[in-house]
NUDRENBA-909559 format. One record per residue (C-alpha): z negated, x, y negated; residue in one letter; residue number from 0. Coordinates in Angstrom, 1 decimal. Each point is the difference from the previous one (the first is absolute). Layout:
! residues N
R     up   east  north resn resi
R      Z      X      Y    A  NUM
...
This chain:
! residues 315
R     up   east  north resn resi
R  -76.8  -87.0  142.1    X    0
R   -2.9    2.1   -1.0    X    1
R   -1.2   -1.5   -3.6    X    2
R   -2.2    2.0   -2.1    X    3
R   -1.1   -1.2   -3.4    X    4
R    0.3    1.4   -3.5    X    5
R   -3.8    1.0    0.3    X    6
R   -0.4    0.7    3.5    X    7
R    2.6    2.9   -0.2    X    8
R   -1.2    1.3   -3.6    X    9
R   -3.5    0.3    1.5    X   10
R    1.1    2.2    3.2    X   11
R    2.6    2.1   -2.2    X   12
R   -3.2    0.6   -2.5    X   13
R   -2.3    0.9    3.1    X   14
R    2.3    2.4    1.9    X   15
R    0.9    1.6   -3.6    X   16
R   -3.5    0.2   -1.0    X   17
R   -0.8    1.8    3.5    X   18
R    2.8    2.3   -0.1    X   19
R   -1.6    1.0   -3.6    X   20
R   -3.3    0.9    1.6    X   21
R    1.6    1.3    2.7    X   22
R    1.5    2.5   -2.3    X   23
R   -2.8    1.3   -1.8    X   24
R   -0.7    3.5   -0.3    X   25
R   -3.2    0.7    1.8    X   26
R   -2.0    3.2   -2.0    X   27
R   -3.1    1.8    1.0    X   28
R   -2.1    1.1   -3.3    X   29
R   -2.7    3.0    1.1    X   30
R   -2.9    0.1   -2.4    X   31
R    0.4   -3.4   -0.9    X   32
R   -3.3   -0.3   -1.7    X   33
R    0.5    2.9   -2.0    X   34
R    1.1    0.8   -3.5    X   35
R    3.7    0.1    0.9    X   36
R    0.2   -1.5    3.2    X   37
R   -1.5   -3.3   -1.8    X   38
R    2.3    0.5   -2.6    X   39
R    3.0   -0.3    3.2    X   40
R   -1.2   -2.7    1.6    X   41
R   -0.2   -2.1   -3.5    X   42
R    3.3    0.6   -1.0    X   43
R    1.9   -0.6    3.4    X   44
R   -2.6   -3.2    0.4    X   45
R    0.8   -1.1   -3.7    X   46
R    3.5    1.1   -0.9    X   47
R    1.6    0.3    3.8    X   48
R   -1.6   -2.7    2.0    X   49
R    4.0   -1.8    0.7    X   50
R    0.8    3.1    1.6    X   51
R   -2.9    1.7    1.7    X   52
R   -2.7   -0.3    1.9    X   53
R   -3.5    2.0   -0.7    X   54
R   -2.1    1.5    2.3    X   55
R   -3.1    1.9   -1.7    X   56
R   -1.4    2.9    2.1    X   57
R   -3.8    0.2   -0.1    X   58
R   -2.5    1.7    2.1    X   59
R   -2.2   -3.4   -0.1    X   60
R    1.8   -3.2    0.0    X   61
R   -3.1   -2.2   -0.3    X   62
R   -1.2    2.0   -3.0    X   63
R    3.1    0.4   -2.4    X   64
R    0.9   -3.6    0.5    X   65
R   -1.5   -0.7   -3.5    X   66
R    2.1    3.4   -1.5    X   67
R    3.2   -1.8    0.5    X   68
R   -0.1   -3.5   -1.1    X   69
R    3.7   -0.9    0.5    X   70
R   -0.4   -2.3    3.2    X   71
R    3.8    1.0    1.7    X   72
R   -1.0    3.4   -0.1    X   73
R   -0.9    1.0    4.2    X   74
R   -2.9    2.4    0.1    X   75
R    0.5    3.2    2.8    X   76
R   -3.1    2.2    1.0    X   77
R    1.5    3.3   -0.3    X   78
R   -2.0    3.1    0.2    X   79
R    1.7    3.8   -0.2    X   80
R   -2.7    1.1    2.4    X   81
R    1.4   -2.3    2.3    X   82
R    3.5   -0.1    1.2    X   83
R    0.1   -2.7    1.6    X   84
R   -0.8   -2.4   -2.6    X   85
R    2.7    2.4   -1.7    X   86
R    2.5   -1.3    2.8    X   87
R   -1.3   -3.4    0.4    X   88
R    0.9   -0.7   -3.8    X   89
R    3.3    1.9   -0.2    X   90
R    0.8   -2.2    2.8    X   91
R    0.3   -3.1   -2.0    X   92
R    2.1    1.2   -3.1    X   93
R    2.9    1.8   -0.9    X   94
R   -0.3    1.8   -3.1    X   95
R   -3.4    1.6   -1.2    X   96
R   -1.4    1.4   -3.1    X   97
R   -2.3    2.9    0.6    X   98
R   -2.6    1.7   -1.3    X   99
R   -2.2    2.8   -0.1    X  100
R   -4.1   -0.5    0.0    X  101
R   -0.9    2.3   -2.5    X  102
R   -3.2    1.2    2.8    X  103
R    3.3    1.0    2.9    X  104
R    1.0    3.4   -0.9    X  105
R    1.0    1.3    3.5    X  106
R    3.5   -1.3    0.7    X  107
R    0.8    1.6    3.1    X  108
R   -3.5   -1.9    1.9    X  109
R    0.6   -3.8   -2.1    X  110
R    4.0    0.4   -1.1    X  111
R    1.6    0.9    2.3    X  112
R   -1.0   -2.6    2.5    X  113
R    0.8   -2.5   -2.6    X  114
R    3.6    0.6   -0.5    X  115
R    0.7    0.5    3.9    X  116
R   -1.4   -3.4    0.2    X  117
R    2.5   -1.2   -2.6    X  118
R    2.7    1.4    1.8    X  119
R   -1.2   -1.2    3.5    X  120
R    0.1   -3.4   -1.2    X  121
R    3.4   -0.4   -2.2    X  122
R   -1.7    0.2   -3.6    X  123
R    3.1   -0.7   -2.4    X  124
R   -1.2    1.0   -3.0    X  125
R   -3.2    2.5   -1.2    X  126
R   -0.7    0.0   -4.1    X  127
R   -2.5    2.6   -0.1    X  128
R   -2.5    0.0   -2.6    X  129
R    0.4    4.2   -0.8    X  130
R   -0.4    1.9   -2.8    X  131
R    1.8    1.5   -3.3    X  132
R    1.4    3.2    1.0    X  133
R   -1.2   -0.2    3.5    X  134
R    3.5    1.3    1.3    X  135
R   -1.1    3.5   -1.8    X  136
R   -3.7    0.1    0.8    X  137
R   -0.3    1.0    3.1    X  138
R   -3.9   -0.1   -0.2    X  139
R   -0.3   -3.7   -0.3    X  140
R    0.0   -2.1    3.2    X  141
R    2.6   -2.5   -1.7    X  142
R    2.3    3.0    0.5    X  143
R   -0.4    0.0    4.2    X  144
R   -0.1   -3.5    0.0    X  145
R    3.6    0.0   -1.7    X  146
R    1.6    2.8    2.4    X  147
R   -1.6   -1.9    2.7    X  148
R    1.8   -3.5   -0.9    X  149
R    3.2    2.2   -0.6    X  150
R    0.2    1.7    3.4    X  151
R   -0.7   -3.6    1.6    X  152
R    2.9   -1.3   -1.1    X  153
R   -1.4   -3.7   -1.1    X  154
R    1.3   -1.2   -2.9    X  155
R   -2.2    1.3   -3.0    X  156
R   -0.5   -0.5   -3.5    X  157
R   -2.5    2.2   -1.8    X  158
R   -2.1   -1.4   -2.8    X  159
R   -0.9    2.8   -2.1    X  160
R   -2.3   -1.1   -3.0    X  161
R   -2.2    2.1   -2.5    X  162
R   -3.7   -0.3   -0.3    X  163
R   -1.5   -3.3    0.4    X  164
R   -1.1   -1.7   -3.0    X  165
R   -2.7   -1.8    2.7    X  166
R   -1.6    3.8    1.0    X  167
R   -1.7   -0.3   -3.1    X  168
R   -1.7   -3.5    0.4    X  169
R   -0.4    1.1    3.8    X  170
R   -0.5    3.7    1.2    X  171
R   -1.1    0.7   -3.7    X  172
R   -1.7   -3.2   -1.0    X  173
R   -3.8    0.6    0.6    X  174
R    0.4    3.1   -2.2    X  175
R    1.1   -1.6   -2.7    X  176
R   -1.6   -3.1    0.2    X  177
R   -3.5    1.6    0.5    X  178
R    0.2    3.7   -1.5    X  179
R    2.7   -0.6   -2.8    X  180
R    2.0    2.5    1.2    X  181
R    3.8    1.3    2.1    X  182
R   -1.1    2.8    1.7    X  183
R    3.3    1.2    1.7    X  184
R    1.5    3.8    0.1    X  185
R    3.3   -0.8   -1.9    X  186
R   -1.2    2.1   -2.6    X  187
R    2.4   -0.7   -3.0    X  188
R    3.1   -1.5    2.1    X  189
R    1.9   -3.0   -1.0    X  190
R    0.3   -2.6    2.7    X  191
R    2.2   -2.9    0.7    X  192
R   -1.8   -2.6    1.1    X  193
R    1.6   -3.6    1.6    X  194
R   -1.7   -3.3    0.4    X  195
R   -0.7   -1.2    4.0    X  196
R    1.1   -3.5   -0.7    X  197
R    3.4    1.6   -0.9    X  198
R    0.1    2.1    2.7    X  199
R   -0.4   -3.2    2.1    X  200
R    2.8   -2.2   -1.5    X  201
R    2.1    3.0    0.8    X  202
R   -0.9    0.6    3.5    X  203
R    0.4   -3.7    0.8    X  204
R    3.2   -0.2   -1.8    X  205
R    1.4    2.8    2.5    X  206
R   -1.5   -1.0    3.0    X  207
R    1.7   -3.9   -0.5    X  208
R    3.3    1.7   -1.3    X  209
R    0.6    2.5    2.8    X  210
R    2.7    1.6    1.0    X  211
R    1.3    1.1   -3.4    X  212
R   -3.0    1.5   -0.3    X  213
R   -0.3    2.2    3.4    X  214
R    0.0    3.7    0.0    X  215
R   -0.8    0.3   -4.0    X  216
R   -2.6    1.3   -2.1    X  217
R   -1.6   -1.5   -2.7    X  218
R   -1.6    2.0   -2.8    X  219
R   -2.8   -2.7   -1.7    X  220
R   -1.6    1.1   -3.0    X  221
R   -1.4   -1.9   -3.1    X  222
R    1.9    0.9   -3.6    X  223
R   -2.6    2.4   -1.5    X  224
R   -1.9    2.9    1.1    X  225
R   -3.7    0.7   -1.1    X  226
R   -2.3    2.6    0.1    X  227
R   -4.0   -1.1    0.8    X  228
R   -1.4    0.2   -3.4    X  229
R    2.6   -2.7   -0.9    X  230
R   -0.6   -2.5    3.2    X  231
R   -3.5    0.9   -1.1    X  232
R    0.3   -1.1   -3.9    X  233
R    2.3   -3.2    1.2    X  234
R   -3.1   -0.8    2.7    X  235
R   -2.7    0.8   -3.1    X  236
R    2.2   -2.5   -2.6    X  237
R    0.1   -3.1    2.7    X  238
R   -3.5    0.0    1.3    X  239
R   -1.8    0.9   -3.0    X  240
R   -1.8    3.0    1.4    X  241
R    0.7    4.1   -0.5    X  242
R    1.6    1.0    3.6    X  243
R    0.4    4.0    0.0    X  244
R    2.5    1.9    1.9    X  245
R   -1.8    3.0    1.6    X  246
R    2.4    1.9    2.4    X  247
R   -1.6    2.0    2.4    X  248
R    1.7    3.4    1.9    X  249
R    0.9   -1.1    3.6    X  250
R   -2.9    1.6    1.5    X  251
R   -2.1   -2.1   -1.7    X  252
R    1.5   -3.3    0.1    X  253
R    0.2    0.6    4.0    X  254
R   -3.7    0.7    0.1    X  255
R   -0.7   -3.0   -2.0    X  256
R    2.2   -1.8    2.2    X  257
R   -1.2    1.7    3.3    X  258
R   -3.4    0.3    0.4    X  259
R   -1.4   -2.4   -3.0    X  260
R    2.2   -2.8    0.4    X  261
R    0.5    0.6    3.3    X  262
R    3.7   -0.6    0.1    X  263
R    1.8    1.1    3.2    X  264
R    1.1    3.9   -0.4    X  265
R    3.6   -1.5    0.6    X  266
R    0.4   -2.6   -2.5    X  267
R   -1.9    2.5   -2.6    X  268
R    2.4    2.8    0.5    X  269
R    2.9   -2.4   -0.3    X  270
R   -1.8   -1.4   -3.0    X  271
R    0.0    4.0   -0.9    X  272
R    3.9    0.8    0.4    X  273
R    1.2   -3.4   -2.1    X  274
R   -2.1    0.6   -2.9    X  275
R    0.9    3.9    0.6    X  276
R    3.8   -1.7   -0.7    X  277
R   -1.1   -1.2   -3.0    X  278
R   -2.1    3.5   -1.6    X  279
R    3.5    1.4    0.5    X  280
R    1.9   -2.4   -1.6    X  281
R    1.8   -1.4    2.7    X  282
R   -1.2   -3.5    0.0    X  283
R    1.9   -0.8   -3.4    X  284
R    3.4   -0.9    1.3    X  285
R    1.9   -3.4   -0.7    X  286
R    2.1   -1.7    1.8    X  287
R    2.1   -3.4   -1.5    X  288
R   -0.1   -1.4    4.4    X  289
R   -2.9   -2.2   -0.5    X  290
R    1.5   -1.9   -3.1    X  291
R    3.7    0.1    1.8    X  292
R   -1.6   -1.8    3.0    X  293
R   -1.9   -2.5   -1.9    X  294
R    1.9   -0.5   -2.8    X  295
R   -2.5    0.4   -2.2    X  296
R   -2.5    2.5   -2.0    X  297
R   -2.6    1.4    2.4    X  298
R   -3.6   -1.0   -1.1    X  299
R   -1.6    2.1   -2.5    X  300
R   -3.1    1.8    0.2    X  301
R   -1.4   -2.0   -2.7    X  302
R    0.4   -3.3    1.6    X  303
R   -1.4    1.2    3.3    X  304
R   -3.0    1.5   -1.9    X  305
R   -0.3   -3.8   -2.1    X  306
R    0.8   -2.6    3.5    X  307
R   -3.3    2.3    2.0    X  308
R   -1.8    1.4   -3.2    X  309
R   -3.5   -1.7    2.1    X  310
R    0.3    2.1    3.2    X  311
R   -1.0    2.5   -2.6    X  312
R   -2.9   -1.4   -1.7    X  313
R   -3.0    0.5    1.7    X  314
């Protein structure tokens, strides 16, 4: 007779249980993982999902972002969209990914469209695509191609599809105000709604850890008020202290601004050109109630984002 004690059989139950959990985990691929919303991902799944998935942050250079992402489970991927086989080699070792667009990659056809055939070629389950409000009737944007293109694959899909960033203005916008006290963007006197990265990122992580009751939907995420520029540019003014102006150039300008000063890509400043063209016509406004549904909760306001980062804007 085989005797086992008490203990003994309590300690190989535990371990085979335990295993079977981490055996189960969800393994997710986060693109952009170092970047305003891709961070914002990887926290949320590490933080508020860690007893059901498993994080793997795609960076073009491991060595260098390992000090981005200081939560120690999280597995660092090089993964570069001029490359497709670091685009395979990671897709290899998950199931479900949440992708982005880098705002300089504005020809889908050349970068895209090798991406999703690699998700297909290797048995992706799930894609949440970081897209765009009203991408599925803007057929100028790339978000728009990228979303046929996931549709026509036949993966399982959900579309993210926020309003303007909050974040553009304490990154693509940042130096202008922090340095020339001013919003110099062509969305003449359009209202926009604007939503905050870090709830963009609770969403994304919440779908890509829930699933399948997710797969094949669209989100609409948007904040609860729409502004127009001399507002965000008064709420800027009252928290730092100092008088930000909203000058709102015609398109032309702004893109030679962009263009040859700056020296922005032509791609990413004629993209810049049609979103904020979205707003001049008053398109940009809409709300939807998606992002509090999701979350439970009241999406961040513009005035708390402005207060938690008020000192990326002092100069």
């Amino acid at each position: 007779m085989l005797l086992v004690s008490p203990c003994a059989c309590g300690t190989v139950y535990f371990a085979a249980t335990q295993h079977k959990s981490m055996s189960m985990k969800k393994k997710i691929l986060v693109t952009g993982a170092t970047g305003n919303v891709g961070r914002e991902v990887v926290r949320f799944l590490a933080e508020r999902h860690a007893d059901s998935t498993e994080v793997y942050a795609a960076v073009t250079d491991v060595e260098k972002s390992r000090g981005a992402l200081p939560w120690p489970e999280v597995k660092l991927v090089r993964f570069d969209f001029e490359d497709i086989a670091t685009i395979r080699a990671a897709f290899a070792q998950v199931e479900s990914v949440f992708l982005l667009r880098p705002p300089q990659i504005s020809d889908v056809d050349k970068y895209f469209r090798p991406v999703v055939d690699a998700l297909r070629e290797t048995n992706i389950k799930h894609v949440a695509f970081l897209s765009l409000q009203g991408a599925e009737n803007n057929t100028v944007t790339p978000h728009y191609k990228i979303e046929k293109l996931l549709v026509a694959s036949g993966l399982a899909y959900t579309f993210l599809r926020p309003s303007f960033f909050m974040q553009n203005l304490t990154t693509t916008h940042r130096r202008e105000i922090a340095e020339r006290n001013e919003i110099y963007i062509p969305a003449g006197k359009g209202k926009t709604n604007f939503v905050d990265a870090r709830d963009l990122g609770e969403v994304a992580a919440l779908v890509l850890a829930e699933g399948e009751k997710h797969h094949r939907k669209a989100y609409e995420l948007t904040g609860d008020q729409a502004y127009d520029y001399f507002e965000i540019a008064d709420i800027i003014s009252r928290v730092t202290g100092k008088q930000v102006v909203y000058k709102h150039p015609s398109a032309v300008a702004f893109l030679w601004r962009k263009w040859r000063k700056e020296k922005t890509p032509l791609g990413f400043a004629l993209v810049m050109v049609a979103l904020y063209t979205v707003s001049r016509l008053g398109k940009a406004a809409g709300y939807s109630p998606e992002l509090k549904q999701l979350l439970g909760r009241n999406p961040t306001s513009f005035e708390q984002f402005a207060n938690d980062f008020k000192d990326l804007w002092m100069a």
